[in-house]
C-alpha positions as CSV (number, residue, x, y, z in Angstrom):
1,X,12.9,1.8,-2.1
2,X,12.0,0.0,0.8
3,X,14.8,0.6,2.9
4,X,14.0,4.5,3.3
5,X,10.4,3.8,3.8
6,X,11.2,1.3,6.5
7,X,13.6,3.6,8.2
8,X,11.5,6.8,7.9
9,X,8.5,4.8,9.5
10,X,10.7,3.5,12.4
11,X,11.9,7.4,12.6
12,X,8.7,8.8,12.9
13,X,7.2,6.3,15.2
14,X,9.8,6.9,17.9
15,X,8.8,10.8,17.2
16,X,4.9,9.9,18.0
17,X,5.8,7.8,20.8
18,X,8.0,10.8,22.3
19,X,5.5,13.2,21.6
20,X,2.5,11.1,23.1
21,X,4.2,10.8,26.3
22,X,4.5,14.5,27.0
23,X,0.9,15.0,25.7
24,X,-0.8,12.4,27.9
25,X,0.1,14.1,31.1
26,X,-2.2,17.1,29.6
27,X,-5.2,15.1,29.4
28,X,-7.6,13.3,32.2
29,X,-8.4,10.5,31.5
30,X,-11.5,8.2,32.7
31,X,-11.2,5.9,35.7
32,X,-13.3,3.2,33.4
33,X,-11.4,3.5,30.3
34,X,-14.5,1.1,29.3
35,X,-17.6,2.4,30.3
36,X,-17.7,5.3,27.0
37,X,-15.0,5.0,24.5
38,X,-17.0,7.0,22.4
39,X,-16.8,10.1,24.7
40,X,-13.6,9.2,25.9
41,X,-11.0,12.3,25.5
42,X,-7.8,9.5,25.9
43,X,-8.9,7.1,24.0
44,X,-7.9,8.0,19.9
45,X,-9.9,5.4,18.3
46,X,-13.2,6.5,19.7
47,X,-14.0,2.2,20.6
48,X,-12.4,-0.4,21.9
49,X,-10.8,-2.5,19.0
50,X,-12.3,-6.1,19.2
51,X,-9.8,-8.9,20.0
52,X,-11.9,-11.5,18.2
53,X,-11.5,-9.2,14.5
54,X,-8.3,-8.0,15.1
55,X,-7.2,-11.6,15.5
56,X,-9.1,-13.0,12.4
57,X,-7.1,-10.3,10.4
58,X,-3.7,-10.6,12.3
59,X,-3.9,-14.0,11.5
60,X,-4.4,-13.4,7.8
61,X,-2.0,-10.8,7.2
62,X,0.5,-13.6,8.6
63,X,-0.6,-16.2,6.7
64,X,-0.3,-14.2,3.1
65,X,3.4,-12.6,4.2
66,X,4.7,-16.2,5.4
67,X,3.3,-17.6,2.3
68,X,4.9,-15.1,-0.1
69,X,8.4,-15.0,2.1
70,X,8.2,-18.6,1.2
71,X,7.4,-17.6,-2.8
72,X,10.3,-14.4,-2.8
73,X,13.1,-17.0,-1.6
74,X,12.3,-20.2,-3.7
75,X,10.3,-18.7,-6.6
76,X,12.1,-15.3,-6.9
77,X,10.7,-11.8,-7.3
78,X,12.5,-9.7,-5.0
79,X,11.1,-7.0,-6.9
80,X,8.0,-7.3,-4.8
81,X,10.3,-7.2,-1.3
82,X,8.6,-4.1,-0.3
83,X,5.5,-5.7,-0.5
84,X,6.5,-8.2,1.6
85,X,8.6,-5.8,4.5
86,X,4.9,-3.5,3.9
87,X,2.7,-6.7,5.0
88,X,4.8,-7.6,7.8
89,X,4.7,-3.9,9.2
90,X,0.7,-4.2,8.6
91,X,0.9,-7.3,10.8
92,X,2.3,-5.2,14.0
93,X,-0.2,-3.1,13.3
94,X,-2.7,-5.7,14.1
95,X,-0.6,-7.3,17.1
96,X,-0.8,-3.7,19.0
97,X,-4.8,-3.4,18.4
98,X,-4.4,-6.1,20.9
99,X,-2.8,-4.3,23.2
100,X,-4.9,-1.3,22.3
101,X,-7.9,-3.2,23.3
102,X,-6.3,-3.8,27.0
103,X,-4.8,-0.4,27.0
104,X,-7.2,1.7,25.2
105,X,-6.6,5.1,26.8
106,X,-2.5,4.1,25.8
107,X,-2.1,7.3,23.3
108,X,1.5,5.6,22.8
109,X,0.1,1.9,21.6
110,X,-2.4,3.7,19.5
111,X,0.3,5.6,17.8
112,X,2.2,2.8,17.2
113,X,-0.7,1.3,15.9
114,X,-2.1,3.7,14.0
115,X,1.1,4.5,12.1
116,X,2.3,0.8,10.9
117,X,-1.5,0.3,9.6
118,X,-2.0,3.8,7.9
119,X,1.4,3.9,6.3
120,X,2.7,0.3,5.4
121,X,0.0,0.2,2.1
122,X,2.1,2.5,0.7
123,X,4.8,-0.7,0.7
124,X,2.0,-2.0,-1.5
125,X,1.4,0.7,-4.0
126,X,5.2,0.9,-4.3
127,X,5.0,-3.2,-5.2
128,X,2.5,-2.6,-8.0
129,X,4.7,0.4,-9.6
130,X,7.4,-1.8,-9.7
131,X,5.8,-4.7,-11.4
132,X,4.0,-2.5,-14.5
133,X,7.5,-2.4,-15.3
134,X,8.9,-5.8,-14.8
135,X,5.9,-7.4,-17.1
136,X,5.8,-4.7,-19.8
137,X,9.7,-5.6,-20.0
138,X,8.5,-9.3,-19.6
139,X,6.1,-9.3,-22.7
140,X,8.5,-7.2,-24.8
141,X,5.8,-4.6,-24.8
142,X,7.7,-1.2,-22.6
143,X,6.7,1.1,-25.8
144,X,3.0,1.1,-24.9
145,X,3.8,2.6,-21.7
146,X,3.2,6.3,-21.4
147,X,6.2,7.0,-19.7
148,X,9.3,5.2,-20.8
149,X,9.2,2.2,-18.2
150,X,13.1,3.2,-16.1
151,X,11.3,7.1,-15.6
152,X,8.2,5.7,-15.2
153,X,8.9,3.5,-11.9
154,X,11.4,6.3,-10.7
155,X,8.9,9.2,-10.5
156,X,5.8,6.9,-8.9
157,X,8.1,5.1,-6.4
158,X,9.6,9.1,-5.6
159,X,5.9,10.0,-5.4
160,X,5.2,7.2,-3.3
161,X,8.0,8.4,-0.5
162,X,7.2,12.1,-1.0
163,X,3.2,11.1,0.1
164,X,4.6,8.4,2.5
165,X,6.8,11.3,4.5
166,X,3.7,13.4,4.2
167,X,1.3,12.0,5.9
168,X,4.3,10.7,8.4
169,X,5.3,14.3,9.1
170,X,1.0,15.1,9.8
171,X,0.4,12.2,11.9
172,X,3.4,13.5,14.3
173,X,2.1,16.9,14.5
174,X,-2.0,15.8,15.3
175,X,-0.2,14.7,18.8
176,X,0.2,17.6,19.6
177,X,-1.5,19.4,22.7
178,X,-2.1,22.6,21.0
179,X,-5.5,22.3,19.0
180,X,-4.0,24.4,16.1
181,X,-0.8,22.7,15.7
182,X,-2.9,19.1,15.9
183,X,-5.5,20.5,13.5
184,X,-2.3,21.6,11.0
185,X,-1.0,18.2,11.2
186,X,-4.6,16.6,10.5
187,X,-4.7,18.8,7.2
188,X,-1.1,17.9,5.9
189,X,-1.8,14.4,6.7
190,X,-4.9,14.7,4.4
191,X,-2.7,16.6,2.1
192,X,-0.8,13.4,1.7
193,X,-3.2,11.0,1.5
194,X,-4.7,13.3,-1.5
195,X,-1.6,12.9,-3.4
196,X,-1.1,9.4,-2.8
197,X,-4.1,8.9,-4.3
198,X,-4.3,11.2,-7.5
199,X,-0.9,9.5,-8.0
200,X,-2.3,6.1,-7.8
201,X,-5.0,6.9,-9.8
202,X,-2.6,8.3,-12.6
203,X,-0.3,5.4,-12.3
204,X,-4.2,3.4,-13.0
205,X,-4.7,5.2,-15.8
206,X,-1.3,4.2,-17.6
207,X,-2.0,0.7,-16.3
208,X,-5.0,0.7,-18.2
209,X,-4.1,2.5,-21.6
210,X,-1.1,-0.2,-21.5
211,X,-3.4,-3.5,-21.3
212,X,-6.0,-1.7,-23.8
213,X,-3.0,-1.1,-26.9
214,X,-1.1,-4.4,-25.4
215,X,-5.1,-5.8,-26.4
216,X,-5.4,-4.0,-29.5
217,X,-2.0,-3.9,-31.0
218,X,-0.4,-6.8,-29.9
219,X,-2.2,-10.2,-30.4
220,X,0.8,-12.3,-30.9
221,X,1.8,-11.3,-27.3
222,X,-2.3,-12.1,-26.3
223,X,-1.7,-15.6,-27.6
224,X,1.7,-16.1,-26.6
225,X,0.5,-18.4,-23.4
226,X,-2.8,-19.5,-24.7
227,X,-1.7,-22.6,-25.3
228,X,-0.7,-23.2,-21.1
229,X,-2.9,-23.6,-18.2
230,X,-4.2,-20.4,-17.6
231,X,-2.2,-20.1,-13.9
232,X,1.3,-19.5,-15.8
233,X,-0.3,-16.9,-18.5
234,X,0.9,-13.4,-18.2
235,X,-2.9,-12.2,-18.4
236,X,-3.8,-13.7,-15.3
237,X,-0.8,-11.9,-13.5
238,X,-2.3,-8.5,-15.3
239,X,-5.3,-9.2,-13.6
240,X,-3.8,-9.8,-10.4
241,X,-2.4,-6.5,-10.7
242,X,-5.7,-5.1,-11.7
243,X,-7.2,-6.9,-8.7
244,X,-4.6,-5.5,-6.5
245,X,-4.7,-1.8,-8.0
246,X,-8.3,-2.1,-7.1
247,X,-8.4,-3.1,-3.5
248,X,-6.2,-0.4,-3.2
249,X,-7.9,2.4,-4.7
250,X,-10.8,1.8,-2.6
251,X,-8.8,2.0,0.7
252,X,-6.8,5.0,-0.9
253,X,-10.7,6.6,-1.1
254,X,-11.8,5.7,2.4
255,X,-9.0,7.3,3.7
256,X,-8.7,10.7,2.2
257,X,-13.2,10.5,3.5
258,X,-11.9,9.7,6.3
259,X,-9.5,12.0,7.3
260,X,-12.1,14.5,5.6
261,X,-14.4,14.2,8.6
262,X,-11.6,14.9,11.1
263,X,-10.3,13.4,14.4
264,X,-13.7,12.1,15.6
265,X,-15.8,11.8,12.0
266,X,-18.3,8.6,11.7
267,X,-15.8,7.3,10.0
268,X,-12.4,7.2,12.1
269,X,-14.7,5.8,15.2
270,X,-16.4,3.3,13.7
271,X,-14.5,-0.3,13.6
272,X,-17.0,-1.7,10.7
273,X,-15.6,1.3,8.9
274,X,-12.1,0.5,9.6
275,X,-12.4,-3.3,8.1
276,X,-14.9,-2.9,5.9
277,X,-13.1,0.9,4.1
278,X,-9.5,-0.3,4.8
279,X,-8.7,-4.1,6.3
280,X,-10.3,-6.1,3.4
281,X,-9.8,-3.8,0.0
282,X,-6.4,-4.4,1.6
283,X,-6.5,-7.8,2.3
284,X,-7.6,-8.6,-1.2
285,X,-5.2,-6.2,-2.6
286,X,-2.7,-8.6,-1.0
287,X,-3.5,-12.1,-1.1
288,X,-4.1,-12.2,-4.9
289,X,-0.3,-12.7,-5.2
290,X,-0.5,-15.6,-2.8
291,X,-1.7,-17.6,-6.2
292,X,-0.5,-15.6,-8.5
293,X,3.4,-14.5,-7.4
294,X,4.8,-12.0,-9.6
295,X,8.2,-14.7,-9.2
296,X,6.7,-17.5,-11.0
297,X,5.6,-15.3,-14.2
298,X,8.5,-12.8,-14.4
299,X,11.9,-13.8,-15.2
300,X,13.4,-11.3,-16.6
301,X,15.9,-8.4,-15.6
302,X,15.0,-4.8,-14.9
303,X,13.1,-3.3,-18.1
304,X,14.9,-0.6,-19.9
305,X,13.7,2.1,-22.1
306,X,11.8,0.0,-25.1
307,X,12.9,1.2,-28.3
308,X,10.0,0.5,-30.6
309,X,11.3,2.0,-33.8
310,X,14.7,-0.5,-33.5
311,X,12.6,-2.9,-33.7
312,X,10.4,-2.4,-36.7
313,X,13.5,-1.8,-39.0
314,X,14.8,-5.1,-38.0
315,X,12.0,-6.3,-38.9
316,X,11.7,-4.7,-42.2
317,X,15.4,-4.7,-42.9
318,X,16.1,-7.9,-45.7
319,X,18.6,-10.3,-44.3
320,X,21.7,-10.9,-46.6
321,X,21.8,-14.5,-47.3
């Protein structure tokens, strides 16, 4: 899963790159690349990104992803690598608004930038499909899944590249010089982020009718860690994942408003927007599973398809003594 993702993003980012150098001798830009951002035809984030925040948050995202590299390789869950390779993707990002903020007019850095932070959350969601299905499989509970769990993770993480190529495939085409073919690649980007998020919303949905019958049905498996400190119960990893799921649906929302508005909307110039829409839903959406790592609560293999009524008649079938 994350290996096409990872190779599709460094694919397109050469694209962008490629196609911002040829569209940067087309433009003018300002001698004082300082003096209006807002006004500035060169410069793509409509400001000049502020070292002081960007560094606050680089530093963050580098914490969490050296904290759960640590957790993956001595605590397991390699299940939630493409978490991981997302976060460390995200933290680029960050590390060229530096660059951005000396360069701002740099239609190449801001590319570069611009895909690694609008793209690598879908490493996330991609993290968070995986893992309904490693703890329904966990608490022996796959049949109150909607979907059985194998088809289940298969057609949300296909989902998840489908969107993830999407909005890839937009965000090369709004570099281009020709306003129709940029405005084209504005609306198919938006396309994309629309499906990511009716698709994360869905995959919410299933998440939630599985805790509530898991709640209602199931009280053995309620109680089955009541009796341990509440950090190793498997409830306070489904609320991790709630957590997470969370975070992200609010970024998933700001985006699709954001893209809404266009290439210079309130929205896509304003860096209080950016951190306050995107940066922290996200950064909470991530560093719940600095605590909580999926690793130390999941030890079991890939679910498989639960088969509920196998295990009521061995439970109502009289052993032969």
């Amino acid at each position: 899963m994350a290996g096409p993702m990872l190779a599709s993003t460094l694919f397109f980012l050469t694209l962008l790159v490629t196609s911002a150098q040829a569209a940067t001798t087309a433009v003018i830009c300002p001698s004082d690349p300082y003096l209006d951002p807002r006004n500035d035809p060169c410069n793509a984030l409509g400001y000049i990104a502020n070292n002081t925040l960007t560094a606050v948050a680089f530093a963050y995202v580098v914490l969490v992803v050296l904290i759960q590299t640590y957790q993956i390789i001595f605590n397991g869950g390699k299940f939630m690598l493409s978490m991981v390779i997302g976060e460390y993707i995200y933290a680029l990002g960050f590390a060229f608004r530096f660059a951005l903020h000396r360069s701002p007019d740099s239609l190449g850095i801001f590319i570069s930038e611009d895909l690694m932070i609008v793209l690598s959350p879908c490493f996330f969601i991609a993290a968070n499909y995986t893992l309904l299905g490693r703890l329904a499989g966990e608490i022996d509970c796959a049949h109150h899944v909607l979907l059985p769990v194998r088809r289940l993770t298969l057609i949300f993480v296909l989902s998840d590249v489908t969107t993830f190529v999407i909005q890839a495939l937009g965000a090369s085409m709004t570099t281009s010089t020709v306003q129709s073919s940029a405005t084209l690649g504005l609306h198919i980007f938006l396309a994309g982020l629309i499906m990511q998020l009716v698709s994360f919303v869905f995959f919410c949905a299933i998440y939630a009718r599985f805790m509530y019958k898991v709640y209602s049905e199931e009280q053995d498996v309620c109680k089955r860690d009541s009796k341990q400190h509440w950090n190793n119960d498997w409830r306070t990893l489904a609320a991790a994942l709630a957590v997470s799921c969370f975070g992200l649906l609010i970024r998933s929302f700001y985006r699709v408003v954001e893209a809404s508005q266009g290439f210079r909307g309130n929205l896509s110039t304003s860096e209080t927007s950016f951190y306050l829409g995107d940066t922290i839903p996200i950064a909470l959406a991530i560093i719940v599973y600095v605590p909580f790592w999926p690793g130390r609560f999941i030890r079991n293999k890939p679910a498989h398809p639960y088969n509920k009524e196998q295990k009521d008649l061995s439970v109502s079938t009289p052993s032969i003594v």
